[in-house]
C-alpha positions as a Python dict, from the first residue, in 0.01 Angstrom:
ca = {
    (1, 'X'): (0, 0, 0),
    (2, 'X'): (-124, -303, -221),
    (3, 'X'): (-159, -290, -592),
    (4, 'X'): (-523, -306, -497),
    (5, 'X'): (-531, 11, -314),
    (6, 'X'): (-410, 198, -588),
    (7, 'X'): (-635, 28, -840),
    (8, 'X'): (-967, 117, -639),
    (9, 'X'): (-822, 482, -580),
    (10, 'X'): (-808, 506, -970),
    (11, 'X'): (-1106, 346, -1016),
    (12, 'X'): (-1265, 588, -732),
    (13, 'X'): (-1140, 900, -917),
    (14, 'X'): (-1255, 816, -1272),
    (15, 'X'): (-1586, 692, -1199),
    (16, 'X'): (-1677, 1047, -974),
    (17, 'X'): (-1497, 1215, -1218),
    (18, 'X'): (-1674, 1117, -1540),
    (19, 'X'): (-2030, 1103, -1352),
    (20, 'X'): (-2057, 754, -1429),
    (21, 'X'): (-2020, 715, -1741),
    (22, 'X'): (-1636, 540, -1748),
    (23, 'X'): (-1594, 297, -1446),
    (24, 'X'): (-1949, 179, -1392),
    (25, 'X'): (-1825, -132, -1545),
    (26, 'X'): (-1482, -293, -1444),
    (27, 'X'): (-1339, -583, -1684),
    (28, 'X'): (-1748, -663, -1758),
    (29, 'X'): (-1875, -666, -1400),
    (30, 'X'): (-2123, -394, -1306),
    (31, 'X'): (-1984, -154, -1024),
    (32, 'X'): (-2165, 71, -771),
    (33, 'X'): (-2030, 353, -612),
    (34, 'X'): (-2156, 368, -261),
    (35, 'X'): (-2108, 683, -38),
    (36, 'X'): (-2113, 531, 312),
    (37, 'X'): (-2061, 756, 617),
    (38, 'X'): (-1761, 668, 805),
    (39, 'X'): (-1875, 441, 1158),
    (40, 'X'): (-1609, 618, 1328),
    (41, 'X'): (-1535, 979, 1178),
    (42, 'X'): (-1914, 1038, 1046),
    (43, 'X'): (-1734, 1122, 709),
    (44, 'X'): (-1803, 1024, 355),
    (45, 'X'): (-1635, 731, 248),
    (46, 'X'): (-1654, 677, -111),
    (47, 'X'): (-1568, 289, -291),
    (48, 'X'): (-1639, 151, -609),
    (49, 'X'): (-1800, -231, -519),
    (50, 'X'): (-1865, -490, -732),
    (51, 'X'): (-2270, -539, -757),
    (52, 'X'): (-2558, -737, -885),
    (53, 'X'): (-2889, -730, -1006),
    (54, 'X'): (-3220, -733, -722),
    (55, 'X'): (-3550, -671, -767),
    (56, 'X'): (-3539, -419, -498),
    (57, 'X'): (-3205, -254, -550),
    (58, 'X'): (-2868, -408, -602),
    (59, 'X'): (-2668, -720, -442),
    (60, 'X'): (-2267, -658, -309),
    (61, 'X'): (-2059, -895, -120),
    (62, 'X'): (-1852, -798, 163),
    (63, 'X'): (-1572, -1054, 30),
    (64, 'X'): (-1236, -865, 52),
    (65, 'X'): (-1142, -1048, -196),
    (66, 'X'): (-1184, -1417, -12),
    (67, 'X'): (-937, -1237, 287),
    (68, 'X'): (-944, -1317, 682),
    (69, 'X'): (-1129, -951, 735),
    (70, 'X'): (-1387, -787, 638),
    (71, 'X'): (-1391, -463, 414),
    (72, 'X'): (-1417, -128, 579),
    (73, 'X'): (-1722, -1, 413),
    (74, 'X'): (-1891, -314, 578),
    (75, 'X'): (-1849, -144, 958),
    (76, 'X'): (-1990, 191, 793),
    (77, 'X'): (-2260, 27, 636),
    (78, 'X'): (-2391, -156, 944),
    (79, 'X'): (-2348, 191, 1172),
    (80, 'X'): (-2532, 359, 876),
    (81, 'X'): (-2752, 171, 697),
    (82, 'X'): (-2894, 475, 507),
    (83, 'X'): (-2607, 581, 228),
    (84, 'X'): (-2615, 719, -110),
    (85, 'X'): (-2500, 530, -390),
    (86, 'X'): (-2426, 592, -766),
    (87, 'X'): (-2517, 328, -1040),
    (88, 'X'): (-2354, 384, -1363),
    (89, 'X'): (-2507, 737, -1395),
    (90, 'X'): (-2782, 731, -1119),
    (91, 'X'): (-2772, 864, -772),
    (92, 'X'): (-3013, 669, -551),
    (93, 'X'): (-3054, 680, -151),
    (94, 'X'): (-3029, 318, -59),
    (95, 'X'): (-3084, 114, 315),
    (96, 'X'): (-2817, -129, 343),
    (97, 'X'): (-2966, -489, 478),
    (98, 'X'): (-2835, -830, 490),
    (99, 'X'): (-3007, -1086, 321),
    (100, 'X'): (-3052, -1424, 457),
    (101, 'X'): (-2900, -1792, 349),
    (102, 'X'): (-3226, -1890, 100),
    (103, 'X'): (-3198, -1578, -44),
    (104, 'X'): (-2829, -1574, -118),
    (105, 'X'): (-2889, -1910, -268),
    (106, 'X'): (-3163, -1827, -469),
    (107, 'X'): (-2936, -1527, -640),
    (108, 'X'): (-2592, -1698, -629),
    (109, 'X'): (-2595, -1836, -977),
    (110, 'X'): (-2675, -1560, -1125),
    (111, 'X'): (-2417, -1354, -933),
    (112, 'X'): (-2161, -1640, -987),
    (113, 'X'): (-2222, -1626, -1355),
    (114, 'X'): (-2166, -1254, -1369),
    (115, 'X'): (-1829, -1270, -1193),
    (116, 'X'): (-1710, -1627, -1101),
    (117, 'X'): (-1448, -1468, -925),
    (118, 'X'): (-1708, -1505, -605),
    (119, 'X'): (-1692, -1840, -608),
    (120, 'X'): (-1337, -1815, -497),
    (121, 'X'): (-1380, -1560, -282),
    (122, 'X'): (-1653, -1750, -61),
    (123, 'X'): (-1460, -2056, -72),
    (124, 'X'): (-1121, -1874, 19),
    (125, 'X'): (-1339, -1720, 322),
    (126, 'X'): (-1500, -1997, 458),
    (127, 'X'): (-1193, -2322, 416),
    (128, 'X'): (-908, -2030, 483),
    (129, 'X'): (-1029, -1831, 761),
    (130, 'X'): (-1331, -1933, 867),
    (131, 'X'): (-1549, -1629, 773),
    (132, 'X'): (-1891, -1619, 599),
    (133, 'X'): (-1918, -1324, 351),
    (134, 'X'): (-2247, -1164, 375),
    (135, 'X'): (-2432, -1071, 99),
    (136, 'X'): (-2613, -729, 151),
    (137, 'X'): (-2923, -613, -66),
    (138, 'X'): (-2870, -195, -105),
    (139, 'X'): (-3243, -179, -128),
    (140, 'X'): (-3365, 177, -359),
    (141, 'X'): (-3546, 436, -107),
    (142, 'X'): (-3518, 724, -362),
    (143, 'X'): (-3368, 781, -680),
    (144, 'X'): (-3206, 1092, -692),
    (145, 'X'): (-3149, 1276, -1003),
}
């Protein structure tokens, strides 16, 4: 298993554990914890993502990290599009949805400039392996507590 995998296990388990409050923030980058529902088993499959600011909800990025494939939660997300999430200490029922090129330009700076580790990512997608990352708005249906 890669370092990763262990990190994001960690990560998993203190964030649930502490409701929130520890692990909502990773080295200064704003995390979500999204609850997807597995495309294959119908189970719960919890991961700590990376996310942004919207208007509407919250931005992630289905980078993997700038690798050849996407991330799991990605294939869950688009065979269930209704998940819940957790944000820092708020549970909210979100509806997973793409956004479009202009739109991902119009918030990229201001992703970029919370983690410029993006940058890399997009770039390692698109020159190494020829994939586009999406971008996916987890738009607020209901907040939950």
């Amino acid at each position: 298993m890669a370092d990763w995998q262990w990190v994001t296990r960690i990560h998993r388990s203190i964030y649930q554990a502490t409701g929130g409050r520890i692990g909502s923030n990773l080295m200064g980058i704003p995390m979500v914890m999204m609850h997807t529902i597995g495309a294959k088993s119908g189970q719960i499959r919890s991961i700590p993502v990376a996310c942004y600011d919207h208007p509407e909800g919250l931005l992630i990025l289905a980078s993997n990290n700038g690798g050849p494939k996407m991330p799991a939660w990605y294939y869950n997300m688009r065979a269930h599009p209704e998940f819940d999430i957790q944000f820092r200490r708020e549970k909210r029922r979100v509806r997973a949805q793409q956004i479009t090129e202009a739109e991902r330009l119009q918030y990229w700076d201001a992703m970029a400039d919370v983690n410029p580790r993006i940058v890399q990512y997009w770039h390692a997608a698109q020159a190494e392996y020829g994939r586009t990352i999406p971008v996916i708005l987890l738009r607020t249906l209901e907040v939950l507590n």
